[in-house]
C-alpha positions in Angstrom: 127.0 -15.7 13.4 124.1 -13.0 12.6 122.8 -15.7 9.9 121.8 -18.1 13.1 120.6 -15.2 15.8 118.2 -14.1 12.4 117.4 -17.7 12.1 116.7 -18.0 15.3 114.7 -15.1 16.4 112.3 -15.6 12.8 111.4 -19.2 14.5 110.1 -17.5 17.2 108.4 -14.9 15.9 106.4 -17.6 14.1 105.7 -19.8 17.1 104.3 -16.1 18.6 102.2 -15.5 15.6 100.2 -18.7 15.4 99.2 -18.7 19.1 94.9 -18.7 18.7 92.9 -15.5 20.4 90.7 -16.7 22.9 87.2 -14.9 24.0 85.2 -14.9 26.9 81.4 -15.8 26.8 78.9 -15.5 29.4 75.7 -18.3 29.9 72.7 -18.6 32.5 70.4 -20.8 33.9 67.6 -20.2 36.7 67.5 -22.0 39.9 63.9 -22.3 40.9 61.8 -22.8 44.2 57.6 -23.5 44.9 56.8 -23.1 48.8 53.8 -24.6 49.6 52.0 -24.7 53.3 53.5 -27.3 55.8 50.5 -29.9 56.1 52.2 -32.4 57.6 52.2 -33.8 60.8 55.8 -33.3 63.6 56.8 -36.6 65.3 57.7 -35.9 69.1 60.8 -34.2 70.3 62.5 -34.4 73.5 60.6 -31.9 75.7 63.5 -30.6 77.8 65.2 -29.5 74.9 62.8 -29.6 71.1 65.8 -29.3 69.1 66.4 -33.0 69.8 63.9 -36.2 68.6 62.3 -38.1 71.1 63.2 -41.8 70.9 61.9 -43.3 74.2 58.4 -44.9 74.7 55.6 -42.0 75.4 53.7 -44.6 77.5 53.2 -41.2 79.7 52.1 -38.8 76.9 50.6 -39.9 73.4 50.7 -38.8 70.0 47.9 -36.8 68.1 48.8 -37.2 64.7 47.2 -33.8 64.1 48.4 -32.5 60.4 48.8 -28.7 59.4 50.5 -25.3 59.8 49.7 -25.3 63.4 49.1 -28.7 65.4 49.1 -30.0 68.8 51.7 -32.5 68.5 51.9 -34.4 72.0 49.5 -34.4 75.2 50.0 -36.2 78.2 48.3 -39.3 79.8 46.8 -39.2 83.2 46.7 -42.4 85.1 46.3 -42.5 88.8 46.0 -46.3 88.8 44.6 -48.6 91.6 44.0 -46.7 94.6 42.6 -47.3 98.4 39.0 -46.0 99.2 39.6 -43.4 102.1 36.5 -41.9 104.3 37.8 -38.6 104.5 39.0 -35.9 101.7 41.4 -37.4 100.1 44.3 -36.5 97.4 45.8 -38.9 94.8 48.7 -38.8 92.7 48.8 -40.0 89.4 51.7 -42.4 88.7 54.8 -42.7 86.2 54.1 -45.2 83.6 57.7 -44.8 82.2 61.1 -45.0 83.7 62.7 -43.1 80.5 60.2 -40.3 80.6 58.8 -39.3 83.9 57.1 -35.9 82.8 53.5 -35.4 81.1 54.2 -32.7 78.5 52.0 -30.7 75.9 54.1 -30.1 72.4 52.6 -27.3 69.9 54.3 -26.8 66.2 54.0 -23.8 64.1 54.8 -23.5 60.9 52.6 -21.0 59.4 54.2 -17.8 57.7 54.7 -14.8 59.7 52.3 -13.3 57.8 49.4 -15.4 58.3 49.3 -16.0 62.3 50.4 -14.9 65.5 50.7 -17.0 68.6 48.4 -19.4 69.7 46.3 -20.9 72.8 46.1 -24.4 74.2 43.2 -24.8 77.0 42.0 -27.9 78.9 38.3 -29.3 80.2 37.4 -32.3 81.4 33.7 -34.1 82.2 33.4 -35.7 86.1 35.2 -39.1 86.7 32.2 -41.4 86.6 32.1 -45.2 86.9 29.1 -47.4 85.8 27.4 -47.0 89.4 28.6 -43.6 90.5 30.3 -40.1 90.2 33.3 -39.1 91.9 31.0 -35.4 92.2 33.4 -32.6 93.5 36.5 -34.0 93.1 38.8 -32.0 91.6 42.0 -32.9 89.0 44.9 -30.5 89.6 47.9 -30.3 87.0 50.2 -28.4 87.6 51.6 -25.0 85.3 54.5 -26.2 83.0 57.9 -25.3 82.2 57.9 -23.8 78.4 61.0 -24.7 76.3 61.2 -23.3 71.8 63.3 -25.5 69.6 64.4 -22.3 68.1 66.3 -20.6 71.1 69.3 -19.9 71.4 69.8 -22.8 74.2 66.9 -24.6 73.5 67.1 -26.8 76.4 66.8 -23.1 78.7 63.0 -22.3 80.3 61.6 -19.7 78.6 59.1 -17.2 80.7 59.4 -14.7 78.1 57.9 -15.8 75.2 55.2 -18.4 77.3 53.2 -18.2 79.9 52.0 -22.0 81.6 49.7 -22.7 84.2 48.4 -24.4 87.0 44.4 -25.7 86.0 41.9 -27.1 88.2 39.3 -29.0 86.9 36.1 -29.9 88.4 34.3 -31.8 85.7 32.3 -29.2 84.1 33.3 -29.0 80.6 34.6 -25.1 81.6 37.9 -24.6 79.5 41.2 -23.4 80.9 44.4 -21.6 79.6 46.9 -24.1 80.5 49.5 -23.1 77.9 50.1 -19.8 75.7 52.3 -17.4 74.0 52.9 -14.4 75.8 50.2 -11.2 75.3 53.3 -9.3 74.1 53.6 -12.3 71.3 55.2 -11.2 68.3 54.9 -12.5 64.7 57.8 -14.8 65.3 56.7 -15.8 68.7 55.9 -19.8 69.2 57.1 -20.4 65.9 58.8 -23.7 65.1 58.3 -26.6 68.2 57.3 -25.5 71.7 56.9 -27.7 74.6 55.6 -27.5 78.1 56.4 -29.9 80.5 56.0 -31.1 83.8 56.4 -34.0 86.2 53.8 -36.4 86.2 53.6 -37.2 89.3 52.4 -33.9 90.7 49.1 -34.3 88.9 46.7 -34.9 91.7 43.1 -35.8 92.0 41.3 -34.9 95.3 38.0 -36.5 96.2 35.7 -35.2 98.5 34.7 -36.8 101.7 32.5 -39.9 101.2 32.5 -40.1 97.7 34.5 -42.7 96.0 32.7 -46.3 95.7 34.7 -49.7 94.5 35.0 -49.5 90.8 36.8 -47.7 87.9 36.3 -43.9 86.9 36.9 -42.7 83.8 37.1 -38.7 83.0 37.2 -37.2 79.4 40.4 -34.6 79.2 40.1 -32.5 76.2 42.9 -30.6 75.2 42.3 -27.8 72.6 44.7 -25.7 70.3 43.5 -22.6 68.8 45.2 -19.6 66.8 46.1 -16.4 68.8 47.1 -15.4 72.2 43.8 -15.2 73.8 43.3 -14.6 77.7 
């Protein structure tokens, strides 16, 4: 009987003896990252909320196809149609060339580091309606100020009058540029950054023409719409 418990317990001992030793070891490799500046140009976005792509048709609004840190993404189209010749002072209203989209709206991207720009300006001119024959002289195209929306909010679909300011232009055909749509004075370094739109409905763009004024034919006006760095007045 203590011949097989000796047996037994020298079996295990040597089953414990040639277990191996085992080591731990430590190895490394770097994960690695280049930024570069952001040249390339944003598609548009829905501009009551620019967290979400626009899909629709922007028969009322058109692309720029501007590239770069900072662009002007989207700017409306103004189109008051085929309209009556009235004798008096007259106002027109420009019409809704798409059921899905019935708002003009101006959409700003900024990508640039917050090192190397705060806010940013966008301000409008145009030259006089004039047809081959005549000049619509006086009249005056009103469009109305905007409601601002940031894809980076919070609720990005909420208006926001903190960070923007939007306003009503009216322009007279003299080439005199207006602030139409801006960061706010008190514009941070993160202000404006990402997607911004402003937006309004297209039908309450209005052209007024004087008294006596309009002849048969088609005006044309030149709208220019321009987007500089900085919240300037």
């Amino acid at each position: 009987m203590k011949k097989a418990i000796l047996s037994g317990l020298l079996v295990c001992g040597a089953v414990l003896f040639m277990v191996p030793m085992v080591y731990a070891a430590d190895a490394t490799t770097e994960g690695t990252i280049t930024f570069t500046e952001n040249n390339s140009n944003t598609s548009p976005v829905n501009p009551l909320d620019p967290a979400e792509d626009f899909s629709g048709t922007l028969t009322t609004n058109t692309t720029t196809g501007s590239e770069g840190a900072l662009t002007l993404d989207v700017i409306p189209n103004i189109d008051f149609g085929t309209q009556e010749i009235f004798a008096s002072e007259h106002t027109y209203k420009a019409i809704v060339a798409s059921e899905e989209l019935e708002s003009n709206y101006l959409q700003v991207t900024d990508n640039r580091t917050l090192s190397s720009g705060k806010g940013w300006t966008i301000t409008v001119s145009n030259t006089q309606f004039t047809s081959d024959s005549s000049t619509l002289t006086g009249a005056t195209l009103t469009i109305p100020a905007g409601e601002a929306r940031n894809n980076l909010n919070t609720i990005s679909s909420d208006i926001d009058t903190t960070n923007f300011l939007t306003y009503e232009v009216a322009l007279t055909g003299t080439g005199t540029a207006q602030t139409i749509f801006k960061t706010a004075d008190t514009a941070d370094d993160m202000t404006g950054k990402g997607t911004s739109t402003s937006t309004w409905p297209a039908a309450n763009v209005t052209l007024t023409v004087p008294q006596l004024t309009a002849q048969e034919g088609s005006y044309a006006s030149t709208i220019t719409w321009t987007l500089t760095a900085g919240a300037t007045t």
